[in-house]
N, CA, C and O of each residue as an XYZ file, in Angstrom:
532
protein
N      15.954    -17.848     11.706
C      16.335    -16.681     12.479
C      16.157    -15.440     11.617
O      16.616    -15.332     10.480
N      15.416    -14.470     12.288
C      15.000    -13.399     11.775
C      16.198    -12.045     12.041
O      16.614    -12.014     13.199
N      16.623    -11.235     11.339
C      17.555    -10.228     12.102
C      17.321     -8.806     11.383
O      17.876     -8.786     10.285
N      16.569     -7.467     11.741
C      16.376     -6.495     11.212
C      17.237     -5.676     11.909
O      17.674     -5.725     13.059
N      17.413     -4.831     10.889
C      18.629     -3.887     10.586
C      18.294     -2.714      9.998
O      17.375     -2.690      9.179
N      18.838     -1.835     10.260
C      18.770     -0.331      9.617
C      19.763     -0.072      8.732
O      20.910     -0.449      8.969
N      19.526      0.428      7.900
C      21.118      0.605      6.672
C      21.493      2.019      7.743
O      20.896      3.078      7.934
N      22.662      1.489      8.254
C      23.305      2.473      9.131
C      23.539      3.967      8.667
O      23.394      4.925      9.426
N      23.902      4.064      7.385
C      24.308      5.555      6.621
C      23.050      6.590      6.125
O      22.984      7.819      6.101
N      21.963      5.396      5.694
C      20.563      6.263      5.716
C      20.251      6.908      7.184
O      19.992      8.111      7.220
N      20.264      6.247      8.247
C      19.992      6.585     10.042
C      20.714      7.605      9.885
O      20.095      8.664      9.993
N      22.189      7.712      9.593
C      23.116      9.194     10.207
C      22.792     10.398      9.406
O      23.232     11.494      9.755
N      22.087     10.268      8.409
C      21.766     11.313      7.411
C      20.359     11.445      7.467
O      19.804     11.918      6.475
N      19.332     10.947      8.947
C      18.167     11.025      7.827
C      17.471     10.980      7.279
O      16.413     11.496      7.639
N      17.572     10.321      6.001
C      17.303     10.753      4.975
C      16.001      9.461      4.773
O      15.225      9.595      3.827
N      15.864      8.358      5.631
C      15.453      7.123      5.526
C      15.612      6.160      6.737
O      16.612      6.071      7.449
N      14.605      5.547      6.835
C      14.626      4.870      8.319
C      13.713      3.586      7.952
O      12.771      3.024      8.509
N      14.605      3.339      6.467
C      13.850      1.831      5.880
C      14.335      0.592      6.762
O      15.564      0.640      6.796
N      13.963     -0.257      7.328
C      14.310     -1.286      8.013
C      14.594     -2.238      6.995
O      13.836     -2.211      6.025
N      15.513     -3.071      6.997
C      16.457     -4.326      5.790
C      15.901     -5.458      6.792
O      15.764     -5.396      8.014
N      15.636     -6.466      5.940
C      15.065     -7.574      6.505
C      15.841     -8.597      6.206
O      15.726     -8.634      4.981
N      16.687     -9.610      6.559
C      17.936    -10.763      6.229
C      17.335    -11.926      6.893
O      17.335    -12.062      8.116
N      16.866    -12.690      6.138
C      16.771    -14.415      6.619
C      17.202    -14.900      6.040
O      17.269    -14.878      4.811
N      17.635    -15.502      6.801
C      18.509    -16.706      6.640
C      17.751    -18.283      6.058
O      16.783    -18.884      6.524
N      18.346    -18.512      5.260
C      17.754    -19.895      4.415
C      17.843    -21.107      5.625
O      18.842    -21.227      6.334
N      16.550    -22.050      5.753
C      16.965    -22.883      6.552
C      17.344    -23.767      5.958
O      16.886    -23.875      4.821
N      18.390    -24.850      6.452
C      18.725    -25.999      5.409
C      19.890    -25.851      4.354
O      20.195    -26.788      3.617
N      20.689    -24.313      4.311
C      21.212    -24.035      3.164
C      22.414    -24.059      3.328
O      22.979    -24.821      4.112
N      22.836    -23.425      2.778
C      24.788    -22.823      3.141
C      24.689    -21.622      4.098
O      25.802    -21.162      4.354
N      23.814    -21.078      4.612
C      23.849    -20.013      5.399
C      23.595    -18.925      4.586
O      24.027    -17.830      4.947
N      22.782    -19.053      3.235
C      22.585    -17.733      2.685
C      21.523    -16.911      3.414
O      20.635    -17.304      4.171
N      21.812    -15.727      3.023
C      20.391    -14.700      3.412
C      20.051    -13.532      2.167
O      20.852    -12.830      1.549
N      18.562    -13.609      2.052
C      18.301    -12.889      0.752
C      18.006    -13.495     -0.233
O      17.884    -12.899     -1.303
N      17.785    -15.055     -0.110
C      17.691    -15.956     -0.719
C      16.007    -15.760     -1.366
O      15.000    -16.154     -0.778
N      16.025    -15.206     -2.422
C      14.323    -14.966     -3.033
C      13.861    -15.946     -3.256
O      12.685    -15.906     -2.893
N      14.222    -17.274     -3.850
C      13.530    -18.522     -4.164
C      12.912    -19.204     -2.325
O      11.861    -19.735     -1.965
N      13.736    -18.961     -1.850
C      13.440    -19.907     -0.355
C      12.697    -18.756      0.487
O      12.202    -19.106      1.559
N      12.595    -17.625      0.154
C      11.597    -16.854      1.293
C      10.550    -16.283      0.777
O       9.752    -15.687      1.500
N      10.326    -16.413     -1.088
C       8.844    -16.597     -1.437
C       7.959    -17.365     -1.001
O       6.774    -17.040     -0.926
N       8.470    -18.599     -0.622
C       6.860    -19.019     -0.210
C       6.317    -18.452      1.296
O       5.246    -18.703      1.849
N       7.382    -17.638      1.741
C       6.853    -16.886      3.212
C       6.138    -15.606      2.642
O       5.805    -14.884      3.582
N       5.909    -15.259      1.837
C       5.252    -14.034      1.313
C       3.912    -13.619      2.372
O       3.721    -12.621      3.067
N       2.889    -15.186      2.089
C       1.809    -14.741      2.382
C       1.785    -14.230      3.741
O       1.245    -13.160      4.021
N       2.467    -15.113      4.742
C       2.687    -14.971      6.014
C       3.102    -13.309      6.021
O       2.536    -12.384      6.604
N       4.285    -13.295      5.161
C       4.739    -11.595      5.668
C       3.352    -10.538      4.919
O       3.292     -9.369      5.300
N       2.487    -10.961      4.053
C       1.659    -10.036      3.912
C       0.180     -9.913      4.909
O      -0.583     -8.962      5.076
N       0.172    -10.898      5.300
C      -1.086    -11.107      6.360
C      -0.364    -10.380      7.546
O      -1.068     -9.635      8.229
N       0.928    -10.508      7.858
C       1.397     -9.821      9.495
C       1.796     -8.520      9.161
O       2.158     -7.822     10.108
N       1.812     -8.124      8.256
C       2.765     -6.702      7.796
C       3.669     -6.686      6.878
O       4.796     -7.173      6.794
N       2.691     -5.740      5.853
C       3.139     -6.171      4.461
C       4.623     -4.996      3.905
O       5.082     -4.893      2.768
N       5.027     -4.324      5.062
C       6.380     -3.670      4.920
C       7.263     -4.536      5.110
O       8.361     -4.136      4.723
N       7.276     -5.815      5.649
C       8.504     -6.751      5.697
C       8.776     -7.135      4.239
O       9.922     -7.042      3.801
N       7.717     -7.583      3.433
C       7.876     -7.947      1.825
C       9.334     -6.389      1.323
O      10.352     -6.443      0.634
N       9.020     -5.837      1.694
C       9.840     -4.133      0.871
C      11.014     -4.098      1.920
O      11.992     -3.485      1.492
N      11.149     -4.597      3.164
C      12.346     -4.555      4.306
C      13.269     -5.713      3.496
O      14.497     -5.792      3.510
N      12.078     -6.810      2.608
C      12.837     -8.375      2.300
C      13.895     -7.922      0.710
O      15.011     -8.178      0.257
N      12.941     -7.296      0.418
C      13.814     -7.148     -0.749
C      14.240     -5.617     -1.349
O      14.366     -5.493     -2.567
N      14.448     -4.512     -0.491
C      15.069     -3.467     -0.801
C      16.472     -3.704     -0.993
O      17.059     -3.429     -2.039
N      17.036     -4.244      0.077
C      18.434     -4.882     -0.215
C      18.938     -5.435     -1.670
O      19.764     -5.126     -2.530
N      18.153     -6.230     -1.481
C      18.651     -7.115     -2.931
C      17.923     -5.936     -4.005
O      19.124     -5.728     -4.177
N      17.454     -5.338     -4.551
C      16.796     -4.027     -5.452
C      18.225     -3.157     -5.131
O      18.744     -2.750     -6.170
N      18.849     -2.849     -4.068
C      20.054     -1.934     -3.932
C      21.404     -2.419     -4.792
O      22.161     -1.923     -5.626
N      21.235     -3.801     -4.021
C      22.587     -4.238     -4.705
C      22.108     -4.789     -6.190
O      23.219     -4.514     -6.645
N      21.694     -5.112     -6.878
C      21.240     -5.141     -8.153
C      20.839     -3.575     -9.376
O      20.732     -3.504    -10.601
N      20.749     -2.801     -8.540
C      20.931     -1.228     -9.028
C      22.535     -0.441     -8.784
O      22.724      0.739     -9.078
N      23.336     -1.119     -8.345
C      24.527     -1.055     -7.619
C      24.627      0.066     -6.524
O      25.661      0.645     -6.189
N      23.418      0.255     -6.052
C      23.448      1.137     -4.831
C      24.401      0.884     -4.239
O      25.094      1.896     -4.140
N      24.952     -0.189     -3.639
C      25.867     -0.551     -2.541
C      27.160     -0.734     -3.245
O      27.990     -1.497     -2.751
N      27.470      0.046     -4.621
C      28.920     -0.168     -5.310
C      29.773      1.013     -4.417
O      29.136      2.043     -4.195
N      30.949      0.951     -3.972
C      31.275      2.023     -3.338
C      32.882      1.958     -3.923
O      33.794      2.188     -3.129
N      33.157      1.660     -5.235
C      34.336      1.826     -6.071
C      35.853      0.196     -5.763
O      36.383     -0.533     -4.925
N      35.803      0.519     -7.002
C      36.985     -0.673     -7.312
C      37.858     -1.007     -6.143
O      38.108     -2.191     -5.914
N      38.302     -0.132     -5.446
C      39.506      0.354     -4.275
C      38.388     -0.352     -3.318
O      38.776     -0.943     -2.311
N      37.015     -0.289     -3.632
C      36.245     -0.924     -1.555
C      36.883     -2.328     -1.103
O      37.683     -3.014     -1.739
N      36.618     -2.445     -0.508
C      36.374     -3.873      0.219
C      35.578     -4.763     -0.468
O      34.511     -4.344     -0.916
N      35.897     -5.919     -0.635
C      35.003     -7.074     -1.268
C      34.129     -7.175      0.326
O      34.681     -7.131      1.425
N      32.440     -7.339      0.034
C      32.400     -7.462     -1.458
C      31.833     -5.700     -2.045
O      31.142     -5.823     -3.056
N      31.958     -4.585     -1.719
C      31.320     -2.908     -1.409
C      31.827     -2.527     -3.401
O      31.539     -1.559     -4.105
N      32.827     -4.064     -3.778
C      33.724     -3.557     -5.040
C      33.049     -4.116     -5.806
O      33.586     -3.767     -6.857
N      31.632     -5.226     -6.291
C      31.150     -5.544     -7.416
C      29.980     -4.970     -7.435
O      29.265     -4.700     -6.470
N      29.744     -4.739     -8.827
C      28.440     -4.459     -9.452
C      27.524     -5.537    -10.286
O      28.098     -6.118    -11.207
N      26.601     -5.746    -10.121
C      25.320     -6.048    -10.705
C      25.331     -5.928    -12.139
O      24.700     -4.962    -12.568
N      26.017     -6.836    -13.176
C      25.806     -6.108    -14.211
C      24.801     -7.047    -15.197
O      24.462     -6.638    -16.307
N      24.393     -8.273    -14.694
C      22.774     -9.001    -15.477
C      21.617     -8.638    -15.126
O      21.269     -8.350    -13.981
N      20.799     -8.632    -16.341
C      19.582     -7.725    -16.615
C      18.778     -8.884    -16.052
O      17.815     -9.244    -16.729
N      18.996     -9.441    -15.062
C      18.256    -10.309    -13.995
C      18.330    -10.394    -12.371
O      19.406    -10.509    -11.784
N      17.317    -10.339    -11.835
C      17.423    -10.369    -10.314
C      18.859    -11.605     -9.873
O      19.178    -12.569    -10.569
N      19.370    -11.279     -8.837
C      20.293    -11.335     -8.050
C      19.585    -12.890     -7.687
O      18.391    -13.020     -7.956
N      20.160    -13.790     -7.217
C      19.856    -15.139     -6.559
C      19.923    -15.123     -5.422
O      19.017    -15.790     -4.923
N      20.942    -14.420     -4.314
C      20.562    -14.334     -3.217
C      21.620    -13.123     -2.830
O      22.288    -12.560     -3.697
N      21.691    -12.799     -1.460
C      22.838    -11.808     -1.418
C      24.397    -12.442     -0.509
O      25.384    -11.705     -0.509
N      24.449    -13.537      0.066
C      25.488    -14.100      0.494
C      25.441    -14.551      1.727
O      24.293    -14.576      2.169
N      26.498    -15.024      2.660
C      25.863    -15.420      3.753
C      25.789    -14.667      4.771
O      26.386    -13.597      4.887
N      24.733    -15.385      5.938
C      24.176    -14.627      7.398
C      25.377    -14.850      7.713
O      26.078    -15.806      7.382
N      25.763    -13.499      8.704
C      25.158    -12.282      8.686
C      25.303    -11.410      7.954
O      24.373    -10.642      7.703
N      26.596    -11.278      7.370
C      27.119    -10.343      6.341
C      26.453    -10.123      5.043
O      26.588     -9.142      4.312
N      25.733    -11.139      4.859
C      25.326    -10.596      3.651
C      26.633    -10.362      2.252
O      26.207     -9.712      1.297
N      27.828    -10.762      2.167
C      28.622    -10.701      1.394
C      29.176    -11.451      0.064
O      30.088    -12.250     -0.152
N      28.153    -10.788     -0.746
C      27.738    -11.883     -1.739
C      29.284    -12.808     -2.320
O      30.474    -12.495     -2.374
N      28.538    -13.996     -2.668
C      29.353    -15.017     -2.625
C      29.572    -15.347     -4.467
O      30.491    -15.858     -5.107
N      28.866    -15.041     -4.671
C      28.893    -15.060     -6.188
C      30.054    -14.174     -6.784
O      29.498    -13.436     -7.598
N      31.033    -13.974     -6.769
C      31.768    -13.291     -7.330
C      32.631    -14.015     -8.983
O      33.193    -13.219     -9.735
N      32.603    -15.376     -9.284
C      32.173    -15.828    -10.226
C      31.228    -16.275    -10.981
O      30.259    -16.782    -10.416
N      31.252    -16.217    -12.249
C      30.273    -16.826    -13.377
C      29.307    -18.048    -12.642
O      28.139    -17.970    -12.262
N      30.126    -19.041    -12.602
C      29.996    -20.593    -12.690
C      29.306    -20.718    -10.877
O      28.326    -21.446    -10.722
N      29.764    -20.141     -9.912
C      28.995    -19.826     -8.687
C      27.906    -18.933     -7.889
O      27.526    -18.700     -6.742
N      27.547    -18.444     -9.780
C      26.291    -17.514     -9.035
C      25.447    -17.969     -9.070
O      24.799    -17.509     -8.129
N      24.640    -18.972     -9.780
C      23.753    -20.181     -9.669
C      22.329    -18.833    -10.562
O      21.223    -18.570    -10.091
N      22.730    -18.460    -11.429
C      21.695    -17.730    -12.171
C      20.604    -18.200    -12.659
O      20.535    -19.201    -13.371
N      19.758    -17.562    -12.335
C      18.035    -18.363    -12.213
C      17.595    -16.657    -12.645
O      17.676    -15.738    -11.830
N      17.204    -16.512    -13.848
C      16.889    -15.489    -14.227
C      14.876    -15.350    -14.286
O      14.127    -14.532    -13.752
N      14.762    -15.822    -14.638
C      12.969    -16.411    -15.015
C      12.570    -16.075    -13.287
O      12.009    -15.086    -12.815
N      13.150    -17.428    -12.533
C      12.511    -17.870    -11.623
C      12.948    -16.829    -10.746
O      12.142    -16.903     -9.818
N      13.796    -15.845    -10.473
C      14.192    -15.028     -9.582
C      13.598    -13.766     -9.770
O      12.893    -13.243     -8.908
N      13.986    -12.988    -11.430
C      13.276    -11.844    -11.349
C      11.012    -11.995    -11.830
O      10.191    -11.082    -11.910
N      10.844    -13.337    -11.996
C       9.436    -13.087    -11.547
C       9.169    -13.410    -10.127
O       7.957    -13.283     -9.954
N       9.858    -13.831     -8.853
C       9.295    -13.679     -7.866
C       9.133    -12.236     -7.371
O       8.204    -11.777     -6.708
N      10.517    -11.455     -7.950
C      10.607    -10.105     -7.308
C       9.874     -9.289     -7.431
O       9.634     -8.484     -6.532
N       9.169     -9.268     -8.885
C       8.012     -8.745     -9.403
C       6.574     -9.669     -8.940
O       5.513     -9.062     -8.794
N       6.604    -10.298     -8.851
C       5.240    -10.619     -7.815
C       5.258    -10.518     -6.265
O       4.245    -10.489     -5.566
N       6.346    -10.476     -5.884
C       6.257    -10.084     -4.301
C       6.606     -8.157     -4.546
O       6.296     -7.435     -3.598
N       7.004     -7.731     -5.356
C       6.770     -5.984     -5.507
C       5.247     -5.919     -5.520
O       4.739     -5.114     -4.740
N       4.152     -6.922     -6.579
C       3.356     -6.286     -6.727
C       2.361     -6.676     -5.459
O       1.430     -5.891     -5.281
N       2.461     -7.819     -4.550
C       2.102     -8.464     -3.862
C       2.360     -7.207     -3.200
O       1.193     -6.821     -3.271
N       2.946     -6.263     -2.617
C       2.983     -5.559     -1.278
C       2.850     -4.442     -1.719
O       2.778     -3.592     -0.832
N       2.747     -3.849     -3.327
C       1.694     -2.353     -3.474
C       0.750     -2.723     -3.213
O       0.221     -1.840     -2.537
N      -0.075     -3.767     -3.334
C      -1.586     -4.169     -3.591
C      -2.036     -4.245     -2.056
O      -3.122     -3.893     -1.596
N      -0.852     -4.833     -1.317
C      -1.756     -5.231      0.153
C      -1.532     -3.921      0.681
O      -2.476     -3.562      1.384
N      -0.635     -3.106      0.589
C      -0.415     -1.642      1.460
C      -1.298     -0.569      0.722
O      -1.721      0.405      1.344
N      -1.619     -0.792     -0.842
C      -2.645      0.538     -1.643
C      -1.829      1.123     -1.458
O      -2.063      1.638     -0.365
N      -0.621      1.559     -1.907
C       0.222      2.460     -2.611
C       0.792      2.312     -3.207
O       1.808      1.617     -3.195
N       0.140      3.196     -4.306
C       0.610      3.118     -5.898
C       1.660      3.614     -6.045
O       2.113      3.361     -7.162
N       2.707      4.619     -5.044
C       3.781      5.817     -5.366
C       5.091      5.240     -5.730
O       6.035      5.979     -6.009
């Protein structure tokens, strides 16, 4: 199941009208954002439209930059930050997206295998769109 979404606060401002892309792992715990299980859909999303690759993983690039930190006082999960110098494993489950990793021992850290997919599906969708910016 496919479900696109607008980051609601970019729409009221604006400022951005990036579409967020959330699939859901089949077979899994119900994660979505899951980079190991929706790399091998790459090619598919670059042959049909290679803005879904950048809809797939702006999210996870946000919350790993702590875009989506919105202070100690938020709501779990709006209250953790990103603080390994490695891509994110997935972002939590459909629909919410509310990452589940909030311990060590349950974030299932795959550093190698996570931040080189992100960087080959980044470079995978400058190359198919030709923009270098």
């Amino acid at each position: 199941a496919n479900k696109l979404v607008w980051y609601e606060d970019a729409l009221k401002t604006n400022k951005s009208s990036q579409a967020f892309l959330f699939v859901k792992g089949c077979f899994s715990s119900g994660d979505t954002g899951t980079i190991d299980d929706n790399f091998p859909a790459a090619p598919l999303f670059l042959y049909f439209n290679a803005d879904l690759i950048s809809a797939f993983l702006v999210p996870i690039l946000m919350f790993a930059n702590n875009e989506t930190y919105a202070g100690e006082s938020a709501p779990f999960p709006r209250n953790l930050t990103w603080t390994e110098s490695y891509s994110p494993h997935y972002l939590g489950e459909f629909p919410n997206a509310e990452l589940q990793c909030w311990a060590k021992d349950r974030c299932e850290p795959m550093p190698v295998e996570m931040t080189g997919d992100v960087l080959l599906l980044l470079a995978a969708s400058v190359v198919q769109k030709n923009d270098m910016a």
